[in-house]
DRENDRENKE-67054 format. One record per residue: residue in one letter; x, y, z of N, C-alpha, C in turn. Coordinates in steps of 0.001 Angstrom, whole numbers, plus 500000, padded with zeros to 6 digits. Atoms other than C-alpha are relative to their C-alpha. Layout:
N
AXYZXYZXYZ...
% end
This chain:
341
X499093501000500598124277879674786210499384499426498717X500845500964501295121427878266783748500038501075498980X499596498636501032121806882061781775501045499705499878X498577500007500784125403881488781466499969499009499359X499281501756500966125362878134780342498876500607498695X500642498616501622122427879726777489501003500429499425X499134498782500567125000882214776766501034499140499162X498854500630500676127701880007775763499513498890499479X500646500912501232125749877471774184499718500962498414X500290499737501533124751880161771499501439500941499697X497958499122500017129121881809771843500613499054499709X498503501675500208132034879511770616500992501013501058X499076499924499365134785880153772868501203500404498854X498741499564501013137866881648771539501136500456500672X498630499977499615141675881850771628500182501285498916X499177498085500427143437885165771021501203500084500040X498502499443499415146887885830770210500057501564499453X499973498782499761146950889332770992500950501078500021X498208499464499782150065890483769784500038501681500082X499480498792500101152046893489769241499605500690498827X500193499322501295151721894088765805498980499288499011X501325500966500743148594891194764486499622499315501538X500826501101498548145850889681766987499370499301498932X500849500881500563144818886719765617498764499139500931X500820501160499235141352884948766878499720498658499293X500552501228500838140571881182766359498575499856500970X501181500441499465137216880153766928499579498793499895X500596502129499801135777876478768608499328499628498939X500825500607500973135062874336765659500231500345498674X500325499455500724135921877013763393501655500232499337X498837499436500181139345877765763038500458502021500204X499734498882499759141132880837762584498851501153499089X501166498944500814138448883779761542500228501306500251X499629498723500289139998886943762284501343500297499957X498393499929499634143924887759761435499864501461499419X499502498751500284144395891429761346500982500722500921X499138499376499421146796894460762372499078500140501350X499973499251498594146490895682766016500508501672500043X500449498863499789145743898986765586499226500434499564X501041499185500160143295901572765817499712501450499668X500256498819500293142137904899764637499041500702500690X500910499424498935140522907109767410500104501836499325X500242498278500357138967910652766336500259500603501163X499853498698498634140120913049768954499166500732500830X500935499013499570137551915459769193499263499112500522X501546500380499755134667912952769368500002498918501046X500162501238499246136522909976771080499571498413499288X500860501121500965134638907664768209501381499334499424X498793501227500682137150904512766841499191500406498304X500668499641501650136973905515762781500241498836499518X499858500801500991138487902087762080501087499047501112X499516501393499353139916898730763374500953498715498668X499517500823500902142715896701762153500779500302498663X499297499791501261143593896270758004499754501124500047X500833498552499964141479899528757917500616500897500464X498958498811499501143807901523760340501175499689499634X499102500000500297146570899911759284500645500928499144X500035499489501403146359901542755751500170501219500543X500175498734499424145729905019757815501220499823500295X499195499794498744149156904494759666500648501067499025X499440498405500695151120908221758849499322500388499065X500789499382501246148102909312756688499189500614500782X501148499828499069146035910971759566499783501634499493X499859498691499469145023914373759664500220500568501740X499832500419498208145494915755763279499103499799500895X500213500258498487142535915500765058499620497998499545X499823501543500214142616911581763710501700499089500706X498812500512499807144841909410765566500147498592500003X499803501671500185146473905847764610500717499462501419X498832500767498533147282903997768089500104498272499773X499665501147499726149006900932768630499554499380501121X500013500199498489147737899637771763500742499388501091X499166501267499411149740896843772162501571500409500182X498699500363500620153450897343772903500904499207500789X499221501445499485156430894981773704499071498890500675X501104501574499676152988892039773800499771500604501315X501414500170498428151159893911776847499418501401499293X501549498996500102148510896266776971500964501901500694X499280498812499617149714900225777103498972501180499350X501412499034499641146553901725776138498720499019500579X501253501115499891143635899965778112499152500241499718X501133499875500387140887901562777112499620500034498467X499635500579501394141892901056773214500151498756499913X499833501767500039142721897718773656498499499043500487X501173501107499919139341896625775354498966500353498684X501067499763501704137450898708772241500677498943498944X499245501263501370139993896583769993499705498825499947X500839501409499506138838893358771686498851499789499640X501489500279500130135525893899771593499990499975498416X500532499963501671135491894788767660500165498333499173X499798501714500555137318891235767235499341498804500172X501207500689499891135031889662769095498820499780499678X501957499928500474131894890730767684500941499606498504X499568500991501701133660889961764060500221498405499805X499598501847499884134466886073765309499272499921499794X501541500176500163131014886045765740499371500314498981X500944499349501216129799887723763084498531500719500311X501148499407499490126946889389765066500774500412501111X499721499021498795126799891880767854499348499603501644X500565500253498021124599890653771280500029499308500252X499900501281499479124771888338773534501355498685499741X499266500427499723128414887583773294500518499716501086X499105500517498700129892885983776148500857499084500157X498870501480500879133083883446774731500587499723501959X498973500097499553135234882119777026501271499899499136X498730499692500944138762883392776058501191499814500443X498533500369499245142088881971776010501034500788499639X499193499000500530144127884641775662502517499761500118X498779500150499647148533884043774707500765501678500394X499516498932499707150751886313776545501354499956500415X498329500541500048154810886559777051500388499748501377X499829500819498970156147884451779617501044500925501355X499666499198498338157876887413782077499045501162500040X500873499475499744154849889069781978499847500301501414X499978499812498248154052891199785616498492500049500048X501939500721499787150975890403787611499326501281499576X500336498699500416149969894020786751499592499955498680X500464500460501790150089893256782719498831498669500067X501233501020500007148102890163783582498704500413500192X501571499544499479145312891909785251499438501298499230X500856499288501005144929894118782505499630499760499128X500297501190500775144857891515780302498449499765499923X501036500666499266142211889904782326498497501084499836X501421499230499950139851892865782447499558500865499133X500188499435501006140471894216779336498995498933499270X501420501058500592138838890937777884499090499783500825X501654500049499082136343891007780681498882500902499392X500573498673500291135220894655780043499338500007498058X500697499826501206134881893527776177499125498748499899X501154501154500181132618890674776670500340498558500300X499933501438499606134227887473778260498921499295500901X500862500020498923132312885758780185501188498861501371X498772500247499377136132883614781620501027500514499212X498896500075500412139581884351780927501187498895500446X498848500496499712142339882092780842501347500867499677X498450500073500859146207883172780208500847498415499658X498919501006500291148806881296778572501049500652499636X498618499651500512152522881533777757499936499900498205X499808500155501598153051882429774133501294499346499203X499418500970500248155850880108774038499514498921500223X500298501027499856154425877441775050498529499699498480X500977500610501081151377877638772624500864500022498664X499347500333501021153884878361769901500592498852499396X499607501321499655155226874927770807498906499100499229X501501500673500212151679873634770702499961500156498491X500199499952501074150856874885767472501216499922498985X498713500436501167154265874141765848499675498136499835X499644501950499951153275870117766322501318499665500991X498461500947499045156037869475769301499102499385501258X500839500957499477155267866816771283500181500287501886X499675499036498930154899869186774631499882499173501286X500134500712499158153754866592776641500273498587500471X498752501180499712156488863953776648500585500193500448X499266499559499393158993863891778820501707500012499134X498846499837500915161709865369776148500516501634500101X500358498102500289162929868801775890499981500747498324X500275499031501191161564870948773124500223501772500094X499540498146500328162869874781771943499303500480499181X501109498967501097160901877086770498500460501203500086X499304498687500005162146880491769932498668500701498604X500971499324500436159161882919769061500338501269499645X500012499022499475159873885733767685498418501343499175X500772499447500364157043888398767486499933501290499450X499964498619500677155980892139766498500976500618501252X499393498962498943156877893375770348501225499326500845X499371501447499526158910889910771962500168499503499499X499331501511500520161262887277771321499829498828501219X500507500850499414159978884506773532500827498535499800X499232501274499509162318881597774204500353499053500673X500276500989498977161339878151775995500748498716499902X499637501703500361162432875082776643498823499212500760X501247500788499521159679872299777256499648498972500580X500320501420500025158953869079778606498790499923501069X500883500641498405155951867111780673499243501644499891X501225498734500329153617870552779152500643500853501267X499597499295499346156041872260781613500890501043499492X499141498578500766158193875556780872501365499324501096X498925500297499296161799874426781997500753500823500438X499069498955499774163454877594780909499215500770499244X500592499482501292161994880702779321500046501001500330X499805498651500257162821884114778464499424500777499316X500492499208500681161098886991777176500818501395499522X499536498761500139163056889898775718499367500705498725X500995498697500870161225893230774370501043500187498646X499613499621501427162954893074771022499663498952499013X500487500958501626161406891522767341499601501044499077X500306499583501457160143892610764862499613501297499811X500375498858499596158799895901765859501185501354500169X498419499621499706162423896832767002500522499893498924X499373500101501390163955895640763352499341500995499635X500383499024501159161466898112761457500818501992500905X499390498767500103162543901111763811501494500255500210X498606499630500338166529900316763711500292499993498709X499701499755501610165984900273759696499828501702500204X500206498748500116164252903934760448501499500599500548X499807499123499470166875905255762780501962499922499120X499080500326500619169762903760760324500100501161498936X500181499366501146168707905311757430499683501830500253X500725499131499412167850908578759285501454500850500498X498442499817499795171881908605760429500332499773499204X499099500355501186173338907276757168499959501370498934X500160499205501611171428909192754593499090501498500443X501192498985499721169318911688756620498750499971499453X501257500110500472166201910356755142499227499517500804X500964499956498976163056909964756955499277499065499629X501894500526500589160135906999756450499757499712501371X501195500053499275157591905836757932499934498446500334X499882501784499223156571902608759963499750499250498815X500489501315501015154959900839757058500731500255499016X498954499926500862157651901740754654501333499140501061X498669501106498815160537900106757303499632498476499912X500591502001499602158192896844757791500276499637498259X499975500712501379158319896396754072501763499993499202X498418500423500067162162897075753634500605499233500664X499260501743499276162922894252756276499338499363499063X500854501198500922160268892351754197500868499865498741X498786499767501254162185893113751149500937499483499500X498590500406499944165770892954751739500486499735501273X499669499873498562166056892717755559500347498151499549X500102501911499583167999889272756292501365500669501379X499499499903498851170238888327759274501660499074499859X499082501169500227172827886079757399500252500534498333X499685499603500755174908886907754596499327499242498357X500700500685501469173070886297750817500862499875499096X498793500238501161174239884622747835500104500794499016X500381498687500501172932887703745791499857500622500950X500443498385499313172698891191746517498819500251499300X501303499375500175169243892703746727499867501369499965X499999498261499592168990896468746034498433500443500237X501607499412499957165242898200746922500055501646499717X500646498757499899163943901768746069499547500581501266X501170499026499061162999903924749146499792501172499847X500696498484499804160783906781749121499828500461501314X499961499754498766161279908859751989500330501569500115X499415498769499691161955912628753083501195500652500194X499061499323499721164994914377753055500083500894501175X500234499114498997165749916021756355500371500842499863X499444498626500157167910918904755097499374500849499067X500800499022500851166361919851752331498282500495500251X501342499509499464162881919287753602499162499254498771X500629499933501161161809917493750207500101498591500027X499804502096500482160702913759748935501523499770499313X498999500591501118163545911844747778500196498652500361X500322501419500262163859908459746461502289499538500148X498785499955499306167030906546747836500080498096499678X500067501357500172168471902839746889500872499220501002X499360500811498719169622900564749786500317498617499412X499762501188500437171015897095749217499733499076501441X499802501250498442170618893757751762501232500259500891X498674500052498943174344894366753322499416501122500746X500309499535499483173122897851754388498946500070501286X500827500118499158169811896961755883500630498497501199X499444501311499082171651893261757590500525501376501189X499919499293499310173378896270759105499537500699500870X500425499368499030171330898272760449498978499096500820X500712500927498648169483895072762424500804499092500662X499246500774499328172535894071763941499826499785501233X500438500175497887171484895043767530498863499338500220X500900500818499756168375893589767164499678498544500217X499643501196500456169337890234765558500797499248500639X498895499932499398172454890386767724499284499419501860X500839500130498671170098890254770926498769498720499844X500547500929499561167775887570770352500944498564499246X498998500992499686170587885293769232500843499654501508X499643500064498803171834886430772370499276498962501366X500882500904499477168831884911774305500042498798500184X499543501532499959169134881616772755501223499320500458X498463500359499857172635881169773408499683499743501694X500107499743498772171406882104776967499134498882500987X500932501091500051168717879507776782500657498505500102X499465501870500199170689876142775730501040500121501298X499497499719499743173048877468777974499792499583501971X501043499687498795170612877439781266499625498774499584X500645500847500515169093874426779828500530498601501040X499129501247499160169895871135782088500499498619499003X499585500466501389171964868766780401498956498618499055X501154501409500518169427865337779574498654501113498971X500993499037500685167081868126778026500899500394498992X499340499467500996169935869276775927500378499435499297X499446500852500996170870866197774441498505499752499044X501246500001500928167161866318773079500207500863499725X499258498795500853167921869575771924500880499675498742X498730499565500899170785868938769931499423498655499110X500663501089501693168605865470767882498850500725499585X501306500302500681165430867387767588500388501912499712X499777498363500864166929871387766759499047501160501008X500773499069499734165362874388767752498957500378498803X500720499192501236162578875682766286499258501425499888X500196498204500026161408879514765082498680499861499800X501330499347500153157943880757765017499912501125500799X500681498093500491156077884307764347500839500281499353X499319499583500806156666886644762100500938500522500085X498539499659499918159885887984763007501232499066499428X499378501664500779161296884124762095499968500062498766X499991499530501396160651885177758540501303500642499667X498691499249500690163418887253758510500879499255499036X499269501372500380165843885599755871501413499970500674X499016500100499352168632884251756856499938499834501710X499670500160498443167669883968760580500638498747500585X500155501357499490167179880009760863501810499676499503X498502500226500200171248880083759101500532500337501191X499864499354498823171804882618761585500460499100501360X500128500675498966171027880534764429500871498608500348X498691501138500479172706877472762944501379499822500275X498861499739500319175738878865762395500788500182501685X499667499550499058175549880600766022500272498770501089X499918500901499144174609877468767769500539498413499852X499631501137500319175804874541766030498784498431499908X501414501062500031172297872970766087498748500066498771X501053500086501504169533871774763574498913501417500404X501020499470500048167289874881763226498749499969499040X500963500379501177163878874495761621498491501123500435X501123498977499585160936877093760973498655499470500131X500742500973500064157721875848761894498739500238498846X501012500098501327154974874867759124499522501603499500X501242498823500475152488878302759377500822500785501470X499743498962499211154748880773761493499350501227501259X501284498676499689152074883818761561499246499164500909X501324500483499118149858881195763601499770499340500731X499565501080499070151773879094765599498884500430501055X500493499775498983151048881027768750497914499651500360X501350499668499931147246881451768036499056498131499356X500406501435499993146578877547766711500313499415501246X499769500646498900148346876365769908498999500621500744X501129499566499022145983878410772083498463499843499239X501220500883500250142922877159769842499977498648500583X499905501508499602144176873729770875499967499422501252X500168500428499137144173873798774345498483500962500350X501425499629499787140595875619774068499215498944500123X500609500961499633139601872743773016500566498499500772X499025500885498761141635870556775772499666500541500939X499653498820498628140629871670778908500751499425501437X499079500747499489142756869264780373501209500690500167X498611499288499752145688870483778993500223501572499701X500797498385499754144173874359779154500532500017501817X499781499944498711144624873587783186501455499587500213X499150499925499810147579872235783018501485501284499765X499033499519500568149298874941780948499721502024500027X500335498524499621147209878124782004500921500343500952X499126499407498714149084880679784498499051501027500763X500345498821499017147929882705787396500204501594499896
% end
């Protein structure tokens, strides 16, 4: 017991949001010190990781074959585990900035219909890379947290998260979850109904990081007061040859109708389920959006329009989730109250 306590006297403890498509760590004291992609580049033959993060990102559809770019993470759980605890560990030894004698305790956010099965791989994926505890948490609820809502009044607060792999949708009061839904569609889902649009429209072909940057672009969810046209470079499937192709905002709004269409759906599903004294706080204090999927433009109209309520995005989006789970790192008060089994 007197070695562990050593150990974590010379470790800060750290919160992880471990997403789908960015794991961000914050570190005790320190703030946030690592925000990169979530993926990795594993050599085939040898088994050896060539690269972690921005680094593989840049690799994604540039591999040769025995190089391969994996995602580990998808719809926010673990679907390679033995990539995901190498991915851990690399983030961990980078919080740190040195390699031995890590042993953090880690608060790791994770989506709120998570099965005990995803938990316990969770759990031993950050074991296996150097925890020395794990907590979970709901990644609505820290989104909450780190949006500034006042989680532990007896009021109800909305948060509607949406991420790379999940749209995460709570309602809050008394640091309790009242109502809360997780559905496998964000942002991850928008970049491949731009691919499979454009793929049926025009027969042209791209690639993941060409899609993420045409939602970025022109992707919105609510009609604009200008039209936006973009350039894509992309493959021709008939001919077999590059060709360059111009899309406008109405097209791409289009092709993320099912996506956009479904986590409006959610919310609707949410206020809906919601009991009513919680809803009349609802309807003075709005819903609010965080992660990057909430970027989209036009969503927070979107939502407005759909629900008849104040929507508002919160301050730093990208970091809700991962500031709220710094914050009850250092709370271990309300760390116990708001951890899950």
């Amino acid at each position: 017991m007197a070695f562990a306590s050593f150990l974590r006297y010379f470790s800060n403890d750290l919160a992880i949001d471990l997403g789908t498509a960015n794991t961000l760590v914050y570190a005790r004291n320190k703030g946030i010190v690592v925000r990169e992609p979530s993926v990795v580049v594993v050599n085939k033959m040898t088994n050896r990781i060539e690269a972690v993060g921005s680094e593989a990102k840049a690799m994604l559809g540039r591999t040769p074959g025995n190089i391969q770019s994996i995602r580990p993470m998808k719809d926010g759980v673990i679907a390679d585990f033995e990539v995901t605890e190498r991915m851990l560990e690399y983030f961990i030894k980078k919080a740190h900035g040195r390699k031995m004698y890590v042993h953090p305790r880690i608060v790791i956010g994770v989506p709120s219909e998570i099965t005990q099965v995803e938990k316990r791989a969770v759990r031993d994926s950050a074991t296996r890379a150097g925890a020395s505890e794990v907590f979970l948490v709901e990644q609505a609820m820290m989104a909450a947290i780190g949006a500034g809502l006042p989680i532990t009044e007896p009021s109800g607060n909305m948060i509607v998260d949406v991420g790379g792999g999940t749209t995460d949708v709570a309602v809050i009061s008394l640091a309790g979850t009242v109502y809360s839904r997780s559905v496998r569609i964000a942002g991850n889902e928008m970049d491949d109904a731009i691919i499979q649009y454009l793929k049926r429209k025009y027969n042209l072909l791209i690639g993941e990081r060409s899609s993420e940057l045409v939602k970025m672009d022109v992707g919105s969810a609510f009609h604009l007061k200008e039209e936006i046209k973009l350039e894509i470079k992309g493959r021709d499937l008939i001919e077999g040859v590059p060709r360059i192709l111009t899309v406008t905002d109405e097209e791409i709004r289009e092709a993320l109708t099912e996506p956009v269409n479904t986590i409006v759906e959610a919310v609707r599903m949410a206020l809906e389920r919601t009991p009513p004294e919680l809803s009349a706080d609802i309807m003075d204090k709005g819903i609010v959006l965080s992660g990057g999927g909430s970027l989209l433009r036009g969503l927070d109209q979107r939502l407005r329009t759909e629900t008849g309520l104040p929507v508002v995005l919160a301050e730093d989006p990208l970091s809700s989730v991962v500031l709220g789970t710094g914050r009850v790192l250092e709370d271990i008060d309300l760390l116990r109250k708001v951890s899950i089994r």
